[in-house]
N, C-alpha and C positions, 0 to 999 in steps of 0.2 A: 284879735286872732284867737281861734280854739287852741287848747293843748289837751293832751290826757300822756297820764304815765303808759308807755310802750305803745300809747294809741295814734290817734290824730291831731290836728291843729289846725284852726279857720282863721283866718285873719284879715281885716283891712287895713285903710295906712296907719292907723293907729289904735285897733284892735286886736285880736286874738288871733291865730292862723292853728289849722290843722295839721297833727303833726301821726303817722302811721308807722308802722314794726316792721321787722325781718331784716335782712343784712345785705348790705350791696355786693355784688362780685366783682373780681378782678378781673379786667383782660380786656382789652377792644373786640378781642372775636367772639367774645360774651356779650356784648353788646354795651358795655358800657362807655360810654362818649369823654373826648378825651378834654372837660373844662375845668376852668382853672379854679370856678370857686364851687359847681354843682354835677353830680354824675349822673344819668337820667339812663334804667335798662328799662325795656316792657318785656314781662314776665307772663309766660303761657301759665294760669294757672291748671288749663284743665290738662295738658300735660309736665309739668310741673318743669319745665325749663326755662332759661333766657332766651329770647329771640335775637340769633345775632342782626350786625345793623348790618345794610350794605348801603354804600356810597356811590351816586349815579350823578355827575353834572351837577358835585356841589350841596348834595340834599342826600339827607339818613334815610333809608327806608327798612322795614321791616315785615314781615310774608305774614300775615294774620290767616290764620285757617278757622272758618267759617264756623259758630255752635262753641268754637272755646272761650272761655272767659281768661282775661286776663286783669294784668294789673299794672301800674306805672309805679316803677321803682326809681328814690330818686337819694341820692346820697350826698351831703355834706361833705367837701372835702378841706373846707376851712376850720380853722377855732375861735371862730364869733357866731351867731346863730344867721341863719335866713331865712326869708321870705319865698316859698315857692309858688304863684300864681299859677293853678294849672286849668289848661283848656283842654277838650275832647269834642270834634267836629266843630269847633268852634264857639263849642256854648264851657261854660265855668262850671265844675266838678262839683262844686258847694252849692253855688246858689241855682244855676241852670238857666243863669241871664246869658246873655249873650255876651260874649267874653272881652274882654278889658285887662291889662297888665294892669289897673286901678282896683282890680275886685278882692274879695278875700282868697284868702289863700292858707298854706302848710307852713308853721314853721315849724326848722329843725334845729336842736340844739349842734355846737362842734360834732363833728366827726360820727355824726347820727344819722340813720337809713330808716325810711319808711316806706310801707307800699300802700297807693289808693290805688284800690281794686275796685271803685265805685260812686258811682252818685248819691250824694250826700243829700237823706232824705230827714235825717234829725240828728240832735247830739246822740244817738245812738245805733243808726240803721243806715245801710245805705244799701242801693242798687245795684247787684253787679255788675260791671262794662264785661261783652263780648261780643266777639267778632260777627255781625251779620250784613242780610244783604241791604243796600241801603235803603229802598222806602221803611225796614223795619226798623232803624236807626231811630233812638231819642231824640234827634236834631233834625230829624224829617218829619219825626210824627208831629212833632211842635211849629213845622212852619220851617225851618230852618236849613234845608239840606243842602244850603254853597256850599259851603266848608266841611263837609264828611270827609273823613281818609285823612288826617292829621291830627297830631298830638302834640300839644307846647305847654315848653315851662319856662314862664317867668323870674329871674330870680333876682330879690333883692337882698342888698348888705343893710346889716341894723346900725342906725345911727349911734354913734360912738360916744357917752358922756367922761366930760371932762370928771378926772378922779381927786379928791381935794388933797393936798401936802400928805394930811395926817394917815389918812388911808392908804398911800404908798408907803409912809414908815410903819404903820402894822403889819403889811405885806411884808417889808423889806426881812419885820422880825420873824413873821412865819415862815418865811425861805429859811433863815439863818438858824431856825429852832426843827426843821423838817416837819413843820407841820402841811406844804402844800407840797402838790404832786403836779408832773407836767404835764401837757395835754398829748395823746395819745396820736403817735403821726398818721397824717391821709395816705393810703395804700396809690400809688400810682394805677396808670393804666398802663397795659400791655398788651400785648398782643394783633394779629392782621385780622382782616376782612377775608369773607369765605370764597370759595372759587365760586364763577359763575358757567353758565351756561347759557347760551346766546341764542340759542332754536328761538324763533315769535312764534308766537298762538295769538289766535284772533281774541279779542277782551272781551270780557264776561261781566255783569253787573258789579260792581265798586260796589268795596266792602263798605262797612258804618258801625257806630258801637253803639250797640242796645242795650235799655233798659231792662237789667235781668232781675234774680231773684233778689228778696232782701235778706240780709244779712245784718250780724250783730257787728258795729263797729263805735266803740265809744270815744267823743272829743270833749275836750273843756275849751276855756276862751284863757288867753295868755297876752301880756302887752308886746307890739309891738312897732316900735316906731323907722320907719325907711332912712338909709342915709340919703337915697335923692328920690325923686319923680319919674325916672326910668329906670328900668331895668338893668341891672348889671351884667347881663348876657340872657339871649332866650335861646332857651332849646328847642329845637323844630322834629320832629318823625313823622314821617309820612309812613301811611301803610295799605296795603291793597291785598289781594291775593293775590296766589302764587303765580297765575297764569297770567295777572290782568300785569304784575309788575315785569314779568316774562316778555311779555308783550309792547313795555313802554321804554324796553334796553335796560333795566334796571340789572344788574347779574348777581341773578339771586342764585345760589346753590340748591339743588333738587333735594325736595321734601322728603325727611326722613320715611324710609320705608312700611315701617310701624308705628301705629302711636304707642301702646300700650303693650307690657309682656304678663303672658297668664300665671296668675299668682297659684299655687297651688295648695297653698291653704287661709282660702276668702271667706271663714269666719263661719263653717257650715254647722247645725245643727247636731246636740251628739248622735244621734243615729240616722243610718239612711231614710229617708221618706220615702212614702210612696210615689212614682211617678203619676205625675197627671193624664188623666182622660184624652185616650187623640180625641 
């Protein structure tokens, strides 16, 4: 498995896993899924929010608007580390095989959050993922386009080694001398799903996640070894656009009316310029 400090983490069954930065949020209507050992939000980054999830016939979905970049937010809510296997149209984030709960993957230590916001093109670079239309999709370009319009996360628990006698009475002495500290508790989820809106509109080309700009993101390799061969729960999010999920009974709530509000001081030169030439 990879790791880096505040960065990534790759890993196979008994390699390194990539491990990413930023902080998970609270709340179901934030989009954070309500499992018992991993939290998974996808994060608008080009307008800087969470996408809430909405719930249709048993499956998470989320309203991707076309040209933004996003990112998979995935948060720890145990205190042992894991393994998070993650896929995007069906191909694996790291390697960009075709995806396997078997492949490399993020690890996160306790009560740790990171965001891959990318296809992991070195220990140091990766892809941005954003929302496009699908022949433009990394998993189309490649041959690959069944699986477009879904995002999963594998998650495994770290095998547990036996602690020898001696090692529990040093511990027992560092509790009794306050040399250790407890581990910090997982923040619940809370909160409902958005109101929908039931009008259909005829469906429009399915989104896909493209191969965007590179970006600086650094990982290392970290051991890690699986308590089993399957997965301890997967996270599934489906995502489409707003109209195509409109259209499939999905009750999505109607897309914020702005993206953006006008800053009024964007960094301008000290004095007026000349305007340019019609």
């Amino acid at each position: 498995m990879l790791q880096a400090v505040n960065q990534s983490v790759i890993g196979t069954m008994f390699a390194a896993a990539l491990v990413a930065t930023v902080f998970a949020g609270d709340g179901h209507a934030r989009g954070v899924l309500p499992q018992t050992q991993a939290g998974v939000e996808i994060v608008d980054r080009t307008e800087g929010r969470v996408l809430p999830i909405y719930w249709h016939e048993g499956r998470r979905y989320v309203v991707g608007r076309p040209g933004n970049e996003y990112a998979i937010r995935v948060r720890n809510a145990g205190g042992n580390r894991i393994l998070a296997v993650m896929s995007v149209d069906g191909v694996n984030v790291i390697t960009g095989d075709t995806a396997s709960p078997q492949q490399s993957g993020y690890v996160l230590s306790p009560y740790e959050s990171a965001d891959i916001a990318g296809w992991r093109k070195s220990m140091s670079r990766t892809a941005a993922f954003y929302f496009t239309a699908l022949p433009d999709s990394y998993a189309a370009r490649t041959g690959r386009p069944e699986n477009v319009g879904v995002i999963g996360v594998a998650v495994f628990r770290e095998r547990v080694r036996p602690i020898a006698l001696d090692e529990y009475r040093r511990k027992d002495a560092a509790r009794a001398e306050g040399q250790s500290a407890p581990a910090p508790a997982a923040s619940a989820p809370a909160g409902a799903n958005a109101a929908a809106d039931t009008m259909s509109q005829a469906p429009r080309e399915r989104l896909g996640t493209g191969h965007g700009r590179n970006e600086a993101s650094y990982a290392s390799y970290t051991q890690f070894e699986r308590a089993s061969d399957a997965p301890t729960e997967t996270i599934t999010i489906y995502y489409d656009s707003y109209e195509n999920l409109l259209a499939q009974g999905v009750p999505v709530a109607s897309p914020p009316l702005a993206r953006f509000r006008p800053n009024p001081f964007p960094d301008a030169g000290r004095f007026v310029p000349d305007p340019r030439a019609q």
